[in-house]
Backbone as CSV, one residue per row, in Angstrom:
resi,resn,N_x,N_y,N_z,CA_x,CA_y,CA_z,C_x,C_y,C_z
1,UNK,0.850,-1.202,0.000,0.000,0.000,0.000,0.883,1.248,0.000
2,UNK,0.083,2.350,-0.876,1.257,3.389,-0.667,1.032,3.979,0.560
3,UNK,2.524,4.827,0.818,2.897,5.745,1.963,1.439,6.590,2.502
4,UNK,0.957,7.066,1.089,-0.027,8.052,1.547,-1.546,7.742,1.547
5,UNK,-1.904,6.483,1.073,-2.964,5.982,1.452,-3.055,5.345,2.653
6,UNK,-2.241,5.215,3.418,-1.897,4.600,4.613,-2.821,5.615,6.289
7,UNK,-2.455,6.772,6.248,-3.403,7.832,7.005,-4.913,7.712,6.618
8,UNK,-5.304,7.980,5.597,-6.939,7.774,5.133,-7.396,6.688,5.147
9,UNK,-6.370,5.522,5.084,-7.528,4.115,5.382,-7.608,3.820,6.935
10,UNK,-6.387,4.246,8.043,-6.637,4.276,9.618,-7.598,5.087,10.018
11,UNK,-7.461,6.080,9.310,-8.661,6.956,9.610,-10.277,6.281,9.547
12,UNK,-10.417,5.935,7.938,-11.526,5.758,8.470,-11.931,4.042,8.693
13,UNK,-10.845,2.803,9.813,-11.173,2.111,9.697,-11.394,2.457,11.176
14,UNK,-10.970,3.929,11.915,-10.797,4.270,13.070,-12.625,4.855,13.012
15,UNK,-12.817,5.549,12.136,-14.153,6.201,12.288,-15.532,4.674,12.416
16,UNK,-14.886,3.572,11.931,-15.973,2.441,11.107,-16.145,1.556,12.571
17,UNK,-14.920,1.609,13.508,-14.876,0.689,14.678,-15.397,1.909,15.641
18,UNK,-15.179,3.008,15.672,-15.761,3.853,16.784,-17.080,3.690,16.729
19,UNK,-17.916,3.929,15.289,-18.935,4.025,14.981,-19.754,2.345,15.428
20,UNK,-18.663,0.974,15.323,-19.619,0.279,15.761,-19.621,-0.232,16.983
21,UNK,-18.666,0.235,17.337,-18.678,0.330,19.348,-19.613,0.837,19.933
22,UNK,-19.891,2.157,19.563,-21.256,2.935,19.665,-22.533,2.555,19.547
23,UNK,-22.748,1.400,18.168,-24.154,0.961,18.208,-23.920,-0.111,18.917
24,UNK,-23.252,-0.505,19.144,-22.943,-2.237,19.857,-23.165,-1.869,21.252
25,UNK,-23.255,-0.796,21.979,-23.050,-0.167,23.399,-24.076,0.257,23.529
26,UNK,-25.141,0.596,22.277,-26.320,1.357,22.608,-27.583,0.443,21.930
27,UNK,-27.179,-1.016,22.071,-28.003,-2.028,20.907,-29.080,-2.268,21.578
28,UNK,-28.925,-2.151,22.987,-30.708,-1.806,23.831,-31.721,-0.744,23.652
29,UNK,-30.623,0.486,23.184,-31.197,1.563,22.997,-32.371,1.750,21.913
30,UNK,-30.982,1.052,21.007,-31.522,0.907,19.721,-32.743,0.195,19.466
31,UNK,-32.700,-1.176,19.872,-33.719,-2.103,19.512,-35.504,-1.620,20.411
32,UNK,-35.237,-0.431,21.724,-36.169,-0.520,22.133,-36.624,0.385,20.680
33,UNK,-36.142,1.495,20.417,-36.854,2.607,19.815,-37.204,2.209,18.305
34,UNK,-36.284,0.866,18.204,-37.282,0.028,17.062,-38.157,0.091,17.152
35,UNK,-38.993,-0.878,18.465,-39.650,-1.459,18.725,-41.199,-0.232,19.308
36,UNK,-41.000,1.089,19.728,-41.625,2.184,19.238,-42.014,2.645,18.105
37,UNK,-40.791,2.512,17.447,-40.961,3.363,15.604,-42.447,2.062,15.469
38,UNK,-42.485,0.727,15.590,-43.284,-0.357,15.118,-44.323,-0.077,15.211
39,UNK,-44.511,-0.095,17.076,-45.412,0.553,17.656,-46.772,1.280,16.912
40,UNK,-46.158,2.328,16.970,-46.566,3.337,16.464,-46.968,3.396,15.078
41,UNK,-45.730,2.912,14.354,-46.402,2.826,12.932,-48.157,1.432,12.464
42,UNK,-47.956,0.629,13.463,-48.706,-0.354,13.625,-50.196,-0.034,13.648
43,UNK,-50.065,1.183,14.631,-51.128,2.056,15.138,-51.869,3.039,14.304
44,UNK,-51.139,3.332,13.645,-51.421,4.234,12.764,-51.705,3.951,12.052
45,UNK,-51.841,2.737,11.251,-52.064,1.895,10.236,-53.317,1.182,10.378
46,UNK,-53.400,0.667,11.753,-54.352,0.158,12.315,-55.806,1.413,12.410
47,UNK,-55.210,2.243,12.765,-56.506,3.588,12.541,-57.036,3.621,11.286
48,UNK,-56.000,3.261,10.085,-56.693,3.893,9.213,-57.517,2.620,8.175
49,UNK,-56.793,1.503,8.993,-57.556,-0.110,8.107,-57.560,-0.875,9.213
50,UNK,-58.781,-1.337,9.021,-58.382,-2.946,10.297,-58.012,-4.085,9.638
51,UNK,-57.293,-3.747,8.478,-56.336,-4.856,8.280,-55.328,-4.646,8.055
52,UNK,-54.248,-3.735,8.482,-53.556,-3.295,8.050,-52.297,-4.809,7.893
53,UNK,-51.010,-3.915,6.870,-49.732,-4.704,6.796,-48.431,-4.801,8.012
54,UNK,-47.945,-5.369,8.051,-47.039,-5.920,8.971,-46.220,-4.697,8.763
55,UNK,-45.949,-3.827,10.404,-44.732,-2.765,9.744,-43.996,-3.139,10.181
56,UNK,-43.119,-3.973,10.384,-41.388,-4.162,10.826,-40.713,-3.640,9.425
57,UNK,-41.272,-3.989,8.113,-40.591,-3.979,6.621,-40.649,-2.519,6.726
58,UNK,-41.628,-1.717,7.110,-41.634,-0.431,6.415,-40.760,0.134,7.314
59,UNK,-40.759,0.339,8.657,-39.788,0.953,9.425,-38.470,0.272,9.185
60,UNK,-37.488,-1.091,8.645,-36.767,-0.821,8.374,-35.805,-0.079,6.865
61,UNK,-37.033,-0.465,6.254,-37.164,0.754,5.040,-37.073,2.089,5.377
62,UNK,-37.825,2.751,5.871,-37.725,3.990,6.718,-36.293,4.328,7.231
63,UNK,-35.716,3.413,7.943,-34.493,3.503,8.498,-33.550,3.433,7.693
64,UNK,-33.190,2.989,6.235,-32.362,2.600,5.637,-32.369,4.051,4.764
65,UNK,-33.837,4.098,4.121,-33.657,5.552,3.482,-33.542,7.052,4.064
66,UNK,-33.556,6.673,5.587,-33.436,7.739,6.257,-31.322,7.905,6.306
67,UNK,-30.997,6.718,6.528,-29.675,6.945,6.755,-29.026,7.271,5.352
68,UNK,-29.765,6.717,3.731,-28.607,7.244,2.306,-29.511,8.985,2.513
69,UNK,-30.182,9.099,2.819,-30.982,10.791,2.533,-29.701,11.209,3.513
70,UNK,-29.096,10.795,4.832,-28.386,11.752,5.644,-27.080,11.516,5.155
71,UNK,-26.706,11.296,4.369,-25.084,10.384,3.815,-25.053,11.561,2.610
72,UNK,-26.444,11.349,1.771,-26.336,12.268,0.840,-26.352,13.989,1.009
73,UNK,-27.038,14.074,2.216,-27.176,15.818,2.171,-25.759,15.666,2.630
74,UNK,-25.093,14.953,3.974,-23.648,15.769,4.115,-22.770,15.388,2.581
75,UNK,-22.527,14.828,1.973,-22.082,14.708,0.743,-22.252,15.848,-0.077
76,UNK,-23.515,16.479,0.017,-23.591,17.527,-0.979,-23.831,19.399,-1.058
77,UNK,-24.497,19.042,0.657,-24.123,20.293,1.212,-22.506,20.575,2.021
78,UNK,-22.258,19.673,2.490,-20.991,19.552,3.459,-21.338,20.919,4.387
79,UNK,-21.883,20.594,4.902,-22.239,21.417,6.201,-23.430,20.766,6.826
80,UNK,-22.663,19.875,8.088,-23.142,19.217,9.666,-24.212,19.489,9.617
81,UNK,-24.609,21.037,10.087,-25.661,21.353,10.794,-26.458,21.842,10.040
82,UNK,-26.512,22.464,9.026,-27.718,22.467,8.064,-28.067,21.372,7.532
83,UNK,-27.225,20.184,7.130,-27.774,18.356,6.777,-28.641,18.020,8.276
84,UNK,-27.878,18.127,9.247,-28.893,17.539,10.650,-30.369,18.369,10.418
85,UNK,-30.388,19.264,10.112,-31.544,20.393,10.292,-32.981,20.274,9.051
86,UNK,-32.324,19.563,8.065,-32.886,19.389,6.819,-33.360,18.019,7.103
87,UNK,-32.382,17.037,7.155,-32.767,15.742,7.967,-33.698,15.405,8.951
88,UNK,-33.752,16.308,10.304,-34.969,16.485,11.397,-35.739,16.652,10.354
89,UNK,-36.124,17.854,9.522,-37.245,17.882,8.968,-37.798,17.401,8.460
90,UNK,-37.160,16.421,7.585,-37.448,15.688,6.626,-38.138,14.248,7.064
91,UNK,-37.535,13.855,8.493,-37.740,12.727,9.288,-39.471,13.177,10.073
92,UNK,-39.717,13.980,10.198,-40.874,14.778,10.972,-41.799,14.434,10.350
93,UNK,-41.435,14.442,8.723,-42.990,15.369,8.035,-43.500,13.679,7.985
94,UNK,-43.181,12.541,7.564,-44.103,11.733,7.802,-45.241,11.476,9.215
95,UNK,-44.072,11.411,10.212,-45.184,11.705,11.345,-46.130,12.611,11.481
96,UNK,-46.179,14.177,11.082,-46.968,15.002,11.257,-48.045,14.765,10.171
97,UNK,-47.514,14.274,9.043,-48.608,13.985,7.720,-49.675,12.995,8.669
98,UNK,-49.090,11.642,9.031,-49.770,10.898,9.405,-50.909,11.617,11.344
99,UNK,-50.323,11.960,11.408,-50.991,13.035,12.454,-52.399,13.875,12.258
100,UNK,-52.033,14.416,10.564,-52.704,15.651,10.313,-53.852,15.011,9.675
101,UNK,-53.467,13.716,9.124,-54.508,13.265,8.006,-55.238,12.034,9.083
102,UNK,-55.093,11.791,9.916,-55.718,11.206,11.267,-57.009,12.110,11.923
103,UNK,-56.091,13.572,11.766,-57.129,14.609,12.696,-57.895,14.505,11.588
104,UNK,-57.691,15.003,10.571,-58.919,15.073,9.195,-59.846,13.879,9.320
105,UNK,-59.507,12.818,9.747,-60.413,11.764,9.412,-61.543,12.063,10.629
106,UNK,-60.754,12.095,11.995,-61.587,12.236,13.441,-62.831,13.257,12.816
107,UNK,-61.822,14.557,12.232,-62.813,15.201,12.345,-64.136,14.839,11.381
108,UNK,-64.111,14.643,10.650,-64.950,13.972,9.147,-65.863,12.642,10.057
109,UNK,-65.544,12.186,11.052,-66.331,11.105,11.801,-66.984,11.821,12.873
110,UNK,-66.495,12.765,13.648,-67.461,13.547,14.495,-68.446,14.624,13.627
111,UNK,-68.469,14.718,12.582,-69.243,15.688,12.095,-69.968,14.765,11.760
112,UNK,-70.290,13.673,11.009,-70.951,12.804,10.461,-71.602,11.557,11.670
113,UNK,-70.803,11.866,12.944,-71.379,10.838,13.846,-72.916,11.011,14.780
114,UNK,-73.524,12.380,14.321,-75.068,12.759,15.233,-76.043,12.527,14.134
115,UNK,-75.926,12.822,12.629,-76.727,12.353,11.548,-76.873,10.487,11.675
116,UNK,-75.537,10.214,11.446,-75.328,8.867,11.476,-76.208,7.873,12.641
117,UNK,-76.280,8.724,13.804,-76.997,8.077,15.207,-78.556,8.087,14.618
118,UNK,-79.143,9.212,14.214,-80.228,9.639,13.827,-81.071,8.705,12.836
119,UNK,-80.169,8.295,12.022,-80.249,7.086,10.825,-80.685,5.887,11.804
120,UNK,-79.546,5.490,13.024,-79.742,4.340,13.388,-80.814,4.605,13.819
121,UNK,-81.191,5.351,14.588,-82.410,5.461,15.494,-83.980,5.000,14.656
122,UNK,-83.780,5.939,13.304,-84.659,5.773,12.738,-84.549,4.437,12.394
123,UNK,-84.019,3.626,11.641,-83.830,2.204,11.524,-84.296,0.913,12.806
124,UNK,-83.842,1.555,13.572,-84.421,0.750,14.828,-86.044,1.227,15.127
125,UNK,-86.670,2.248,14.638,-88.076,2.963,15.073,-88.654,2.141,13.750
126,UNK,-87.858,1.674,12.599,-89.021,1.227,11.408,-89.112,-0.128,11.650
127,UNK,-88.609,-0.943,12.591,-88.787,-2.377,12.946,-87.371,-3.248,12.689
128,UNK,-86.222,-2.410,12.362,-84.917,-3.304,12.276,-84.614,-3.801,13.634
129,UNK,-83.554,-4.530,13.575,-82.622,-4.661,14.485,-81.486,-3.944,14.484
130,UNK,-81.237,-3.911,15.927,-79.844,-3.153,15.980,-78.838,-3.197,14.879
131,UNK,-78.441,-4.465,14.569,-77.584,-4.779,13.904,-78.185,-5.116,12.308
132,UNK,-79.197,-4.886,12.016,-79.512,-4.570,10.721,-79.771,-2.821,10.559
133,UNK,-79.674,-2.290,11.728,-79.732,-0.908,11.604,-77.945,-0.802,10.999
134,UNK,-77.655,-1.126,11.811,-75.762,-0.794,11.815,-75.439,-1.317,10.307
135,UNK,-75.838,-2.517,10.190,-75.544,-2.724,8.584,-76.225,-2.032,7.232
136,UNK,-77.401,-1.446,7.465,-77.717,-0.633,6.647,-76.742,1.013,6.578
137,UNK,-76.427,1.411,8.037,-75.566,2.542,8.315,-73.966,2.158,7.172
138,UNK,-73.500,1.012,6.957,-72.339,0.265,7.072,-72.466,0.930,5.157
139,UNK,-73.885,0.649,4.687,-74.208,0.908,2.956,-74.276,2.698,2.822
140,UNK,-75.269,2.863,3.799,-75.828,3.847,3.033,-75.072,5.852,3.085
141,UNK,-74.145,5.371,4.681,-73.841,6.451,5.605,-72.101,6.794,4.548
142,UNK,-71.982,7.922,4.770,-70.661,8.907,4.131,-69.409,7.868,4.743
143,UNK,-68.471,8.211,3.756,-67.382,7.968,3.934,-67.051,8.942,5.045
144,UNK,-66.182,8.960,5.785,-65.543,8.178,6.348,-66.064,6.843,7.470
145,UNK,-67.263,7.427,7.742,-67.787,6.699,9.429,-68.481,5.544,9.013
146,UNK,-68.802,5.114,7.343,-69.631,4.162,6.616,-68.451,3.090,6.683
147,UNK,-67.141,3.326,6.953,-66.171,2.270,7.192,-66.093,1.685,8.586
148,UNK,-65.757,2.259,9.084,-65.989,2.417,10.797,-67.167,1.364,11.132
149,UNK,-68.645,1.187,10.623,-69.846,0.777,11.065,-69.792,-0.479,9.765
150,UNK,-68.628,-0.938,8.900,-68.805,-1.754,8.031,-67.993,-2.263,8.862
151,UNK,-66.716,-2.284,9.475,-66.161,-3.003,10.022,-66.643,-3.533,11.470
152,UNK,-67.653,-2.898,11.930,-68.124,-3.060,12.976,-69.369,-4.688,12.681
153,UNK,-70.012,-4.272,11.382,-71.134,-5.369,10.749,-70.566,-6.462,10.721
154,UNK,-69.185,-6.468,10.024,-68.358,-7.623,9.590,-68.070,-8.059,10.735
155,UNK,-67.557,-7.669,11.613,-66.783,-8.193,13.150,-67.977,-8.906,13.705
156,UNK,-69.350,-8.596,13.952,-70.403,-9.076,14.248,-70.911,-10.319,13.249
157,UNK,-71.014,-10.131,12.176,-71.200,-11.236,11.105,-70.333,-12.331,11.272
158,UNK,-69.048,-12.023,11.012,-68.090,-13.435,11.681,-67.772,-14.134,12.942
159,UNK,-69.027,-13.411,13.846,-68.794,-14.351,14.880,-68.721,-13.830,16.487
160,UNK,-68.081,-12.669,16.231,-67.499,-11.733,17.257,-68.908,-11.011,18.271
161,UNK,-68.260,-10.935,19.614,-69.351,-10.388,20.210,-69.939,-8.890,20.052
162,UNK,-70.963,-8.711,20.117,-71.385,-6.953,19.751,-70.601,-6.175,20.851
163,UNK,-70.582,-6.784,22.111,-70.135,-5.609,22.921,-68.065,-5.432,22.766
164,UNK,-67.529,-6.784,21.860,-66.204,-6.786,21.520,-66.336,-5.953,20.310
165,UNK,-67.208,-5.785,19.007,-67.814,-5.395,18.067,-67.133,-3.699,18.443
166,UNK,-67.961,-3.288,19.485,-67.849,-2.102,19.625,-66.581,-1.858,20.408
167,UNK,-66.337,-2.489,21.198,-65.048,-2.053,22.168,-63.962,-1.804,21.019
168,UNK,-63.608,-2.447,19.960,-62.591,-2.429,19.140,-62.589,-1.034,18.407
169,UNK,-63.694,-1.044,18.040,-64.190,0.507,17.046,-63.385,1.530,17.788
170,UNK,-63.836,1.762,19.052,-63.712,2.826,20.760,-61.962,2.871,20.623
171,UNK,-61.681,1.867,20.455,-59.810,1.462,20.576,-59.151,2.425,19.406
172,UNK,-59.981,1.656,18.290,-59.160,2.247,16.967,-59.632,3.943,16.705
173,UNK,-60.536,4.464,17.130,-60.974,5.348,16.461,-60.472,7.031,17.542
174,UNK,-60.694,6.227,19.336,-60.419,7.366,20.441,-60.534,8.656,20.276
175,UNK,-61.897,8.444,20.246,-62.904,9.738,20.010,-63.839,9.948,20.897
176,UNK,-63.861,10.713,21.661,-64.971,11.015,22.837,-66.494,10.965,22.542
177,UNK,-66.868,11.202,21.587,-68.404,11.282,21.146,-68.821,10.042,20.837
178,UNK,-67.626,9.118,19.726,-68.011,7.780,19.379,-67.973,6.997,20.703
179,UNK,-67.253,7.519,21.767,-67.025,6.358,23.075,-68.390,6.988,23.959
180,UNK,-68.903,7.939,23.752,-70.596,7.854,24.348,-71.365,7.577,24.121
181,UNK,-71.041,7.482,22.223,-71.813,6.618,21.641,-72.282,4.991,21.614
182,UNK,-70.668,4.544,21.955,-70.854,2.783,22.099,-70.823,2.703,23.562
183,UNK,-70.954,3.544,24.305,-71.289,2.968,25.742,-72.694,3.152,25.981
184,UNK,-73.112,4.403,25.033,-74.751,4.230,25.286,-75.320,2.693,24.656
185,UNK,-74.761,2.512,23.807,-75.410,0.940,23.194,-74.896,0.070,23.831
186,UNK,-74.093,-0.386,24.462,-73.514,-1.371,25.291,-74.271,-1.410,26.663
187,UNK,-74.439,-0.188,27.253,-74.965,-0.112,28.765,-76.417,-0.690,28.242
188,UNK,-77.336,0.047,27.085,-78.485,-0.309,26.467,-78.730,-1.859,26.138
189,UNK,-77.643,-2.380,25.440,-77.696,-3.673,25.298,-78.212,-4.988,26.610
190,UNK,-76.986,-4.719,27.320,-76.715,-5.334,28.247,-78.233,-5.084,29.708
191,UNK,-78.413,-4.062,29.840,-79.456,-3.862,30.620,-81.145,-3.629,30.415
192,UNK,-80.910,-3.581,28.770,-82.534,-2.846,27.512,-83.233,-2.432,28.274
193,UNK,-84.056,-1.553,27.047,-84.792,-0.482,27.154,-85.269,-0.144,25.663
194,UNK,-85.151,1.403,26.443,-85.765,1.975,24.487,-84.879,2.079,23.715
195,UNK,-83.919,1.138,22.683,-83.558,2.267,22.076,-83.433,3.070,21.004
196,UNK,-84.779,2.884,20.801,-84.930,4.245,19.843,-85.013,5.533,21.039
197,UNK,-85.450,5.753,22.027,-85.307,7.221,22.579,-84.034,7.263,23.045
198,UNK,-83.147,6.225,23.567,-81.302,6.298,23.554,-80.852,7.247,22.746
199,UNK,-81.168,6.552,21.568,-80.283,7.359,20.252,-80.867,8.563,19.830
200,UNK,-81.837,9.077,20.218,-82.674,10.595,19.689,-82.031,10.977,20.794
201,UNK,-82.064,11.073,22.423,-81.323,11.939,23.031,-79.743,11.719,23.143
202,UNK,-79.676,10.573,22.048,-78.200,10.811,22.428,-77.709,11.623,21.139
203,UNK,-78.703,11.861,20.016,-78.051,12.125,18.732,-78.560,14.113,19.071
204,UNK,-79.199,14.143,19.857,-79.736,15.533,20.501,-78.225,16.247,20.879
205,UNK,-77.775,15.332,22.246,-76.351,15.831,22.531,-74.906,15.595,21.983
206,UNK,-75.219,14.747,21.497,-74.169,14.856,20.073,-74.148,16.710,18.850
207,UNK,-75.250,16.779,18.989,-75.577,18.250,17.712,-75.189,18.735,18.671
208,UNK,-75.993,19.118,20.040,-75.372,20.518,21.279,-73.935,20.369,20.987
209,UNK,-72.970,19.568,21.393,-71.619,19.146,21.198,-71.161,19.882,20.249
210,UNK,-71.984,19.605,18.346,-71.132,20.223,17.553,-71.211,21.382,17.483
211,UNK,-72.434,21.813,17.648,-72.866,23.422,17.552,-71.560,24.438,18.180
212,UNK,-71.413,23.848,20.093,-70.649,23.736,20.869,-69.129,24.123,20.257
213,UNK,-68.472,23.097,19.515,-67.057,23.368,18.711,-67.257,24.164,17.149
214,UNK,-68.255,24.214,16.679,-68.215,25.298,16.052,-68.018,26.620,16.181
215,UNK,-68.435,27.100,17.463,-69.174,28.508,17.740,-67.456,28.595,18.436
216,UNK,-67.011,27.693,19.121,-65.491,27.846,19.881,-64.803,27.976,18.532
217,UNK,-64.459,27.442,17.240,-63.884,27.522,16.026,-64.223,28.738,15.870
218,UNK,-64.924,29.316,15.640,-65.354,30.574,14.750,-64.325,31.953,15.789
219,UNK,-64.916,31.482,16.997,-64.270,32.429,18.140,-63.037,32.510,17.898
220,UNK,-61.981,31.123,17.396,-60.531,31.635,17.641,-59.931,31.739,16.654
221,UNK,-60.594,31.852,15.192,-60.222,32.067,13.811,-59.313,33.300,13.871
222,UNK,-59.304,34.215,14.680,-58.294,35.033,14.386,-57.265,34.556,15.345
223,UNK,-57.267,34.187,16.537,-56.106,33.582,17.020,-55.128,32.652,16.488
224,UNK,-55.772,31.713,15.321,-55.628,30.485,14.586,-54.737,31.349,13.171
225,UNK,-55.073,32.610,12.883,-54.712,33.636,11.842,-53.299,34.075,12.426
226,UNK,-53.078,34.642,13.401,-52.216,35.019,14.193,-51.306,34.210,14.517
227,UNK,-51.768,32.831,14.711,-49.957,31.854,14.775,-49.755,31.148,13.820
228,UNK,-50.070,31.623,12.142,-50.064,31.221,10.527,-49.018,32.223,10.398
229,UNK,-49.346,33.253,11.177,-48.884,34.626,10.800,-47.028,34.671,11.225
230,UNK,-47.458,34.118,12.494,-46.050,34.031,13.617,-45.378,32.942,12.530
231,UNK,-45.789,32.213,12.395,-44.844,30.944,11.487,-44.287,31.568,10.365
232,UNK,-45.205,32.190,9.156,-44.466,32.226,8.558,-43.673,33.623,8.538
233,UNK,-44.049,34.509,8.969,-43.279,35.863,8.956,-41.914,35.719,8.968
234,UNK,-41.185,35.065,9.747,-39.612,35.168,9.728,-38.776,34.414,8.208
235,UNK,-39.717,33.580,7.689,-38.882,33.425,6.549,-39.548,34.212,5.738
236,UNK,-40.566,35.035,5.455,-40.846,36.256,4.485,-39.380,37.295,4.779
237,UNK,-39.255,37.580,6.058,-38.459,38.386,6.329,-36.708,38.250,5.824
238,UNK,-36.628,36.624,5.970,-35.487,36.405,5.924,-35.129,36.556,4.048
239,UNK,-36.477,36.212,3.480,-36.272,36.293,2.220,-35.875,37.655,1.608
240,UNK,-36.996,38.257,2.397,-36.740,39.832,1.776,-35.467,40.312,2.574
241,UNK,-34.780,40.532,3.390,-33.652,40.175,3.762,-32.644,39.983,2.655
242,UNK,-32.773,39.059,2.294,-31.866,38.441,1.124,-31.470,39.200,-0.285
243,UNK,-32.637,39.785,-0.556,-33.049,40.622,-2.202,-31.863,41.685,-1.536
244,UNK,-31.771,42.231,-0.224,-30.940,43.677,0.164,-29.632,43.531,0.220
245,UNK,-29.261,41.776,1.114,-28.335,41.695,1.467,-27.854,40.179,1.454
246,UNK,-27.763,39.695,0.120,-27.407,38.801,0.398,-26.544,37.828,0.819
247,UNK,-25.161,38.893,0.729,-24.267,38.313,2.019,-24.570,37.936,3.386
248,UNK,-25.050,38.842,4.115,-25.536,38.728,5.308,-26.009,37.574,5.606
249,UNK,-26.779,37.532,4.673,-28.049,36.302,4.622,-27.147,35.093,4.596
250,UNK,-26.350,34.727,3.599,-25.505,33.711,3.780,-24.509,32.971,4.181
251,UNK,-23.834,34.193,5.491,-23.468,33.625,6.347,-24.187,33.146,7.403
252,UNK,-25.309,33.372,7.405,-25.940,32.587,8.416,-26.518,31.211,8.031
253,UNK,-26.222,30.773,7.064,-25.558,29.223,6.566,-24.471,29.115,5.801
254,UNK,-23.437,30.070,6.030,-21.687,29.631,5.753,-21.016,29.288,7.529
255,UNK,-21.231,30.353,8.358,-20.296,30.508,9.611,-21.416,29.465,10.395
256,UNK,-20.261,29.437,11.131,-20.557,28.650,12.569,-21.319,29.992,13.636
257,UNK,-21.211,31.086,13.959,-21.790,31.752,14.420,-23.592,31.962,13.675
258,UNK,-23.147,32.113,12.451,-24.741,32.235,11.628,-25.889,31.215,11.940
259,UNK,-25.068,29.480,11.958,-25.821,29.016,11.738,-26.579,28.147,13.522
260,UNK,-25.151,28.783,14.693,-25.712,28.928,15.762,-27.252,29.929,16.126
261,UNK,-26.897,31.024,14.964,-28.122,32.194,15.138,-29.530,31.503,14.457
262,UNK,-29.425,31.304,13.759,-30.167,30.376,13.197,-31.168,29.313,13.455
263,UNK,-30.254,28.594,14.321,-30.819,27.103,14.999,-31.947,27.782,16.020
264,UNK,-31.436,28.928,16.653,-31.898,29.946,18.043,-33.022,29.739,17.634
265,UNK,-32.888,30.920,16.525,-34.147,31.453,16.121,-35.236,30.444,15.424
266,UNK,-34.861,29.318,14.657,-35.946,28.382,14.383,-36.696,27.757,15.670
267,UNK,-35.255,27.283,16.558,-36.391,26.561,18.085,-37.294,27.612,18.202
268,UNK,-36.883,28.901,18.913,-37.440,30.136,19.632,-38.700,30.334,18.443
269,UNK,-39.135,30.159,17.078,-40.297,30.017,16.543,-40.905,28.812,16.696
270,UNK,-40.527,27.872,16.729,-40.967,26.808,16.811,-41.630,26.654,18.329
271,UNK,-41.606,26.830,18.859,-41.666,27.202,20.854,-42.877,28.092,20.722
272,UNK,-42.820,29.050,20.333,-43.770,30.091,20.031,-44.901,30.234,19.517
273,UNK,-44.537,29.141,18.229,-45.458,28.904,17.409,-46.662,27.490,17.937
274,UNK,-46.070,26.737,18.892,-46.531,25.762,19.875,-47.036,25.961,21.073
275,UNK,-46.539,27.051,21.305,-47.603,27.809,22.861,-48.630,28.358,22.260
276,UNK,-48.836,29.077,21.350,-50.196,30.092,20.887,-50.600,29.030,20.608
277,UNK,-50.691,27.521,19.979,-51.485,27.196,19.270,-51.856,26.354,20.299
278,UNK,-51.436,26.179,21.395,-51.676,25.422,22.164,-53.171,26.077,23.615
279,UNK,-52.751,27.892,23.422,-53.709,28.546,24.065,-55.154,28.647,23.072
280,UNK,-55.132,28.632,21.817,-56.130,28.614,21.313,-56.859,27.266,20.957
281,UNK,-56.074,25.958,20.873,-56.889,24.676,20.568,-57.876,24.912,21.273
282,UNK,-58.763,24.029,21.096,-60.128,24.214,21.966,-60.514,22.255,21.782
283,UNK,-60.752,22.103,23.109,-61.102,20.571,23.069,-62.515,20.443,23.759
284,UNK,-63.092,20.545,22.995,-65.038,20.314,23.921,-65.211,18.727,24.280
């Protein structure tokens, strides 16, 4: 071997053994937060199908393309801390997608879940059964909650108990209105009565409810305006910034001081932008 390839291959057979001392030292660490990433992805999957696919494959997929995406930004930016920073982000947005398009669904099932009661009710008042009420709901009722009450028919059709029927729905869905909903039919079941007048006063306080988060929505639309506002203002600024001075601007991703200023100021929005939104949520 030559003289001078001799430094660059210790080097990095020095970087390749540090590096697997490290995972070999932290292989508990590691394997629990596998076993989270699974978790979780399992769950999420499970919300959105009750049949979902096996995620061990996708999270180590996930993991593999997460590590050439971080190989490649330092490769091509060569700068640490803007690759770590691009990387966080980049690692985020699936979780928050899967987050955001979760809330969309909740919400699309609580808006549709006091009509939907109303249906059953009526179905049970024209001489059905419960569960020919629920299976007609399963045909005739909107996407999203017409899945929800198909999987509920099917679970009952193959065998399964109504009050397991519903407990599962309550699990996958953890929604406060649907869990007053299947405890009113469960307590109803188990002890009977009317229930067709169950479901009229329960589909009564279900509407008070929405009316309820509407009228709170409408109220904090400008508060909700105001931390759109806080978010994005600093990169309007930083842009226009840029058109004046664009040196300036680019040492604060050339220097090590810039991109300390930088990091500040993204947490310190990010912080900011998570307290306001956190004083205006509204949870009825």
């Amino acid at each position: 071997m030559e003289p001078g390839l001799v430094q660059p291959v210790l080097l990095a057979l020095t970087i390749g053994v540090s590096c697997g001392m490290i995972v070999f030292s932290l292989r508990a660490s590691c394997v629990r937060r596998f076993e989270r990433d699974v978790a979780w992805l399992e769950h999420t999957l499970w919300r959105f199908s009750p049949t979902p696919k096996p995620a061990r494959p996708y999270v180590v997929a996930g993991y593999i393309v997460a590590a050439a995406l971080l190989l490649a930004l330092l490769i091509f930016t060569r700068n640490p801390i803007l690759s770590i920073i691009i990387f966080t982000v980049v690692v985020v947005i699936p979780r928050f997608y899967a987050a955001r398009a979760w809330s969309k669904r909740k919400k699309l099932i609580e808006d549709q879940l006091p009509e939907a009661v109303r249906q059953l009710s009526s179905g049970v008042g024209s001489g059905l059964s419960l569960a020919q009420a629920i299976e007609r709901l399963a045909i005739r009722a909107p996407v999203p909650i017409r899945t929800e009450f198909f999987v509920v028919s099917n679970y009952w059709k193959l065998g399964a108990d109504f009050t397991t029927s519903i407990e599962d729905a309550k699990r996958r869905l953890e929604l406060q209105n649907f869990n007053l909903f299947a405890s009113a039919i469960i307590v109803n079941h188990h002890m009977g009565g009317n229930v067709t007048s169950t479901l009229d006063r329960l589909a009564t306080s279900l509407e008070s409810i929405a009316r309820m988060r509407r009228d709170i929505y409408a109220a904090t639309a400008e508060g909700r305006m105001n931390i759109k506002v806080l978010a994005v203002s600093p990169f309007i600024m930083l842009g226009l910034i840029s058109f004046m001075d664009a040196g300036a601007v680019g040492m604060l991703f050339t220097e090590p001081v810039g991109q300390a200023i930088l990091g500040v100021c993204v947490t310190l929005t990010a912080v900011g932008t998570w307290w306001a939104w956190q004083i205006v949520k509204s949870d009825v």
